[in-house]
C-alpha positions as CSV (number, residue, x, y, z in Angstrom):
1,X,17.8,-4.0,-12.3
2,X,19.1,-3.7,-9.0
3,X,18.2,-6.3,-6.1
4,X,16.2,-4.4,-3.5
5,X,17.8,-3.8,0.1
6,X,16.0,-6.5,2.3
7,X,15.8,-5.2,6.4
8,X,17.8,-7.0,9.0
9,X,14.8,-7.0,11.4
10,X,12.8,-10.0,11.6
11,X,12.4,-13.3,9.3
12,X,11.6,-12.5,5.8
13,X,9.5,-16.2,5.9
14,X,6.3,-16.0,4.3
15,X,3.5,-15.6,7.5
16,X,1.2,-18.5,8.3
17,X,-2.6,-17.4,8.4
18,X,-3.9,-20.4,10.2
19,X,-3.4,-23.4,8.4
20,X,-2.5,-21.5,5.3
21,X,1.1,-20.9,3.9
22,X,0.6,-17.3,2.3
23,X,2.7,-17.4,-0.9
24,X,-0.4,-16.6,-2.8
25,X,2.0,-14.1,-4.4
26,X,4.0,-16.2,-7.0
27,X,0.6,-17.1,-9.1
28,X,-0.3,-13.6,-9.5
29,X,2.7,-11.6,-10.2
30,X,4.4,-11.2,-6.9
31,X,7.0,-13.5,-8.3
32,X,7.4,-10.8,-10.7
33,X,8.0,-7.9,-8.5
34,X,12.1,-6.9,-9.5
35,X,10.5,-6.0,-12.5
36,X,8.8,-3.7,-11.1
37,X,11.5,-2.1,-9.1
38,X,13.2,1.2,-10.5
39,X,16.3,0.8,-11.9
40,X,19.1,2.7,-10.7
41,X,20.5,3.1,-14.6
42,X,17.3,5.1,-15.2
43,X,17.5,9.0,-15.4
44,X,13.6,8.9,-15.3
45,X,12.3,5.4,-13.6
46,X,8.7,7.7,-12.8
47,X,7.9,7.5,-16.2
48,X,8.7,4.2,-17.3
49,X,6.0,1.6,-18.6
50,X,4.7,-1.0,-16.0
51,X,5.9,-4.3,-15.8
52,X,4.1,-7.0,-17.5
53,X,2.7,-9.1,-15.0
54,X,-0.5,-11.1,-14.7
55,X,-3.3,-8.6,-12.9
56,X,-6.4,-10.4,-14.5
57,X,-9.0,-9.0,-11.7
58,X,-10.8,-12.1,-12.4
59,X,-7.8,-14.8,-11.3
60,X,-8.1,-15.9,-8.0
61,X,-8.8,-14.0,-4.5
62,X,-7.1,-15.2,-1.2
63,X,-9.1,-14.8,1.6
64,X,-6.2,-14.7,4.4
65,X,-4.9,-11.8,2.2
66,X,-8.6,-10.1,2.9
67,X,-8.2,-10.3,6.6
68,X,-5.0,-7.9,6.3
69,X,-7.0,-5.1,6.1
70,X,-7.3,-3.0,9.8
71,X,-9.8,-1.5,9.2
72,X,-9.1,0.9,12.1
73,X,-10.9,4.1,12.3
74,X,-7.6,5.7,13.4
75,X,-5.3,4.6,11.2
76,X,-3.6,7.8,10.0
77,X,-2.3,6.2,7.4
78,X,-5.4,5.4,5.3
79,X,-8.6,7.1,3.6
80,X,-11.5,6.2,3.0
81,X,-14.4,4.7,5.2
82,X,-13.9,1.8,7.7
83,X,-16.5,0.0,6.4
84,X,-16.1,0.3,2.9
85,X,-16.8,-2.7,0.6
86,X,-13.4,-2.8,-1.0
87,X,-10.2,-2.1,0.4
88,X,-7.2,-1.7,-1.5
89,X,-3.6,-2.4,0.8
90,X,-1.0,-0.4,-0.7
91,X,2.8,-1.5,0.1
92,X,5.2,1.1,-1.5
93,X,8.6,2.9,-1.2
94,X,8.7,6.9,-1.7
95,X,12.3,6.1,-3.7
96,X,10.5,3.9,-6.1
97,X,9.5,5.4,-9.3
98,X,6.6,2.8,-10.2
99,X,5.3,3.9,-7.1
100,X,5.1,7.7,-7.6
101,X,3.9,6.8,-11.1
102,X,0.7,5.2,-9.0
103,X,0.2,8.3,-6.0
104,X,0.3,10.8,-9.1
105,X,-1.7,9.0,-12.3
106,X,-4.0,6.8,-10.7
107,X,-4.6,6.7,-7.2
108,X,-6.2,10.5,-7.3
109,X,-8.7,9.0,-9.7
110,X,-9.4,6.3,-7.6
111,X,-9.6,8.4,-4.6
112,X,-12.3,10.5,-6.6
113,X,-14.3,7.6,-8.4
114,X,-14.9,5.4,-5.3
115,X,-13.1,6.6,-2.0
116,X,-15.9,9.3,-2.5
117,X,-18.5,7.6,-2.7
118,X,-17.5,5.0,0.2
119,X,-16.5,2.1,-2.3
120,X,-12.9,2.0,-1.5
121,X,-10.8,2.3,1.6
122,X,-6.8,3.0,0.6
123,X,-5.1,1.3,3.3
124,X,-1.2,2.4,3.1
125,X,1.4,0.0,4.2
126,X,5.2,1.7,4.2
127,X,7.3,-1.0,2.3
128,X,10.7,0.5,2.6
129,X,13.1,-1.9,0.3
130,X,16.1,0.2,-0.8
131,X,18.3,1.3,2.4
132,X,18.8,4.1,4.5
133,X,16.9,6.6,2.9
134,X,13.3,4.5,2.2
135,X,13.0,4.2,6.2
136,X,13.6,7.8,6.6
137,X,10.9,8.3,4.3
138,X,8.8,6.0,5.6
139,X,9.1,7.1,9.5
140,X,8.8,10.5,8.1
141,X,5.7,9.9,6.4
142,X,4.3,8.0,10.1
143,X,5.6,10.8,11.9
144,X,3.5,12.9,9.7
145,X,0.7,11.2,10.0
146,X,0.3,11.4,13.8
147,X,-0.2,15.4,13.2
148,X,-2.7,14.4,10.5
149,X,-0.8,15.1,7.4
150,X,0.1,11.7,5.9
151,X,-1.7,12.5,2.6
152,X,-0.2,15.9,2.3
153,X,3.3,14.0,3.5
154,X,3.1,11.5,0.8
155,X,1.7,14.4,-2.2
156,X,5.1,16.1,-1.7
157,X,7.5,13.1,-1.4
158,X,5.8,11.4,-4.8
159,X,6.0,15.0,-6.6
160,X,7.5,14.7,-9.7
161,X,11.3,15.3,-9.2
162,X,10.8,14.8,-5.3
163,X,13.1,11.2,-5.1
164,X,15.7,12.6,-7.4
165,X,16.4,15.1,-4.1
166,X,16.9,11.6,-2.0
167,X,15.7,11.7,1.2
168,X,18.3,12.5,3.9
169,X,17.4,13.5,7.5
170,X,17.0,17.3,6.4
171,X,15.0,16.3,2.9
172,X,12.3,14.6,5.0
173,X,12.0,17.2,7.2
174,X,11.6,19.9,4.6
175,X,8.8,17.8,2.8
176,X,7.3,17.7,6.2
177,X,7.5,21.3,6.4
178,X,5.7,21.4,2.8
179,X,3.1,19.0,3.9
180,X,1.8,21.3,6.4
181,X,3.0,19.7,9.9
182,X,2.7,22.3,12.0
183,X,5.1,20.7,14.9
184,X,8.5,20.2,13.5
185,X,10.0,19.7,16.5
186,X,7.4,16.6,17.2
187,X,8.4,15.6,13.7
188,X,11.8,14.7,14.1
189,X,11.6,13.2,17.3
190,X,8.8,11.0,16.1
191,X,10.7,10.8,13.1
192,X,13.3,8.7,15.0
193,X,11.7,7.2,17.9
194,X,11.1,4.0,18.5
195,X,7.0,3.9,17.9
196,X,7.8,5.0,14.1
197,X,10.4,2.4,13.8
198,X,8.1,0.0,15.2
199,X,5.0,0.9,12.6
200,X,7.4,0.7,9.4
201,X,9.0,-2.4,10.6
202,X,5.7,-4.1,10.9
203,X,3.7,-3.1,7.3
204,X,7.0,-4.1,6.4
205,X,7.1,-7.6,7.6
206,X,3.5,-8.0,6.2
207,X,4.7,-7.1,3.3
208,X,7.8,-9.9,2.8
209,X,4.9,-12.0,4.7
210,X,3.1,-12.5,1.9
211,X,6.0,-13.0,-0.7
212,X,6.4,-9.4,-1.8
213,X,9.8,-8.5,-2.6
214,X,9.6,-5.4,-4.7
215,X,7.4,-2.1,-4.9
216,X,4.4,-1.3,-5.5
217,X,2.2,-4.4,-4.4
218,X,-1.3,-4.2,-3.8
219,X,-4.0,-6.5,-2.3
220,X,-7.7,-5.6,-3.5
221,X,-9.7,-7.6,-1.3
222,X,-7.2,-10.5,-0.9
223,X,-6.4,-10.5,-4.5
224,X,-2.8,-9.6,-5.8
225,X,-2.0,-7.3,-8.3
226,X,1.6,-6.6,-9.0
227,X,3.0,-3.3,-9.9
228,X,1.8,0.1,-11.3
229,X,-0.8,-1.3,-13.9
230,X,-3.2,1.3,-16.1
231,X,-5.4,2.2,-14.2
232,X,-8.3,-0.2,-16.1
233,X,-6.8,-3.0,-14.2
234,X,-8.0,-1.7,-10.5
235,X,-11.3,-0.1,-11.7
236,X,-11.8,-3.9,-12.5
237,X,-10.5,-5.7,-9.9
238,X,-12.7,-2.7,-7.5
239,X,-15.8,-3.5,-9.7
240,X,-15.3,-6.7,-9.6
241,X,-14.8,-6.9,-5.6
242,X,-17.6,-4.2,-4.3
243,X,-19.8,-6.6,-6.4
244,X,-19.1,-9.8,-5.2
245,X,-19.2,-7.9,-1.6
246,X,-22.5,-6.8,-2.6
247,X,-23.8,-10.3,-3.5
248,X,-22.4,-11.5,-0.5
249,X,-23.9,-8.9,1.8
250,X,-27.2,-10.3,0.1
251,X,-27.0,-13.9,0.7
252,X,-26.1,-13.0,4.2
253,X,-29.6,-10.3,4.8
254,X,-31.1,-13.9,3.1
255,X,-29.8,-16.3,5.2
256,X,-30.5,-14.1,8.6
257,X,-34.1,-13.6,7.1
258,X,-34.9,-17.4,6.6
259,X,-33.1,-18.3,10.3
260,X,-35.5,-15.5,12.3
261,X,-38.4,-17.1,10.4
262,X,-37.4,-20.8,11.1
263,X,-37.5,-19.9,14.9
């Protein structure tokens, strides 16, 4: 399979979180990640079978990983309530098949089962790793987010058939036109301005930060899962996080009740 295009911008060194070295990655899959990247052989990469990579929602958590989520109540580029117990860090690439195997099989379902019901946040992070086109897809899906229609932006580049149109200057600005952005103009100067550049080049960094080097990677509450599992794998690894969150929201109500008293 084909070696992804790494960016020029920035060091590709794994980040430092403190004291910690965050290469968390290699235990749980990220190692694994080329598997996971479409290969370029492939007349249909959307529909081929997941990697097989270790996703067992019970292997360990990283909490430096946890603090990667924003959390921002303006991030345009998420859904999902700020506060939610869970949140699920996507970092993807519109070419990559895996990926638009996830946006169209599972993550509707998980938008439904627990975005709804304020279990899950979906925090995107644009992970462009194969050239030219990936960042026009990813600035094109920021620039639609500032009028409000990442969602709609990222629906219509993940269609089925959608990559196999590439994503060319013009391409991106027809899918933008699809998605409903109502300022085209706006579009393609966000499209190519510096603040787009800026966004993609830093969920991008985060990305190689913590030892990702293919598409799709995920963080559920600090803990890696690598590639476009069934979707059994993150209705786990979401149980399995909203409870511990739950359990931990407890012992903290305990331990505030037994300080007020002791004063």
């Amino acid at each position: 399979m084909p070696t992804p295009k790494k960016s020029t911008s920035g060091s590709k060194k794994p980040l430092v979180y403190g004291a910690v070295i965050v290469v968390a990655a290699g235990l749980l899959g990220f190692a694994s990640y080329k598997a996971t990247a479409p290969d370029s052989s492939s007349t249909d990469t959307s529909t081929a079978p997941a990697a097989e990579v270790s996703a067992d929602p019970q292997a360990g958590i990283y909490p430096e990983l946890a603090k990667l989520a924003r959390r921002d109540t303006g991030d345009k580029l998420a859904v999902g309530r700020a506060d939610a117990p869970v949140v699920l860090i996507e970092y993807a690439d519109f070419k990559c098949g895996y990926c638009g195997k996830f946006a169209r099989d599972t993550e509707p379902e998980l938008i439904k089962e627990y975005v709804e019901d304020g279990t899950l946040r979906i925090e995107w992070r644009n992970f462009p790793i194969f050239g030219e086109e990936s960042e026009n897809a990813a600035r094109g899906a920021w620039a639609a987010g500032q009028q409000d229609r990442f969602w709609e932006f990222h629906a219509a580049a993940y269609a089925e058939g959608a990559k196999e149109k590439g994503f060319g200057k013009d391409r991106v600005k027809a899918l933008a036109q699809e998605a409903g952005v109502k300022d085209l103009a706006r579009f393609m100067k966000d499209l190519d301005g510096e603040a787009a550049r800026a966004a993609v080049a830093e969920d991008q960094e985060q990305a190689y930060g913590i030892g990702a080097t293919s598409t799709p990677s995920f963080l559920i509450n600090g803990r890696p899962i690598a590639g476009a599992q069934p979707k059994e794998t993150f209705t786990r690894a979401i149980e399995t996080a909203a409870e511990q969150a739950k359990t931990a929201a407890g012992a903290g109500a305990i331990e505030g009740t037994a300080e007020g008293s002791a004063k």
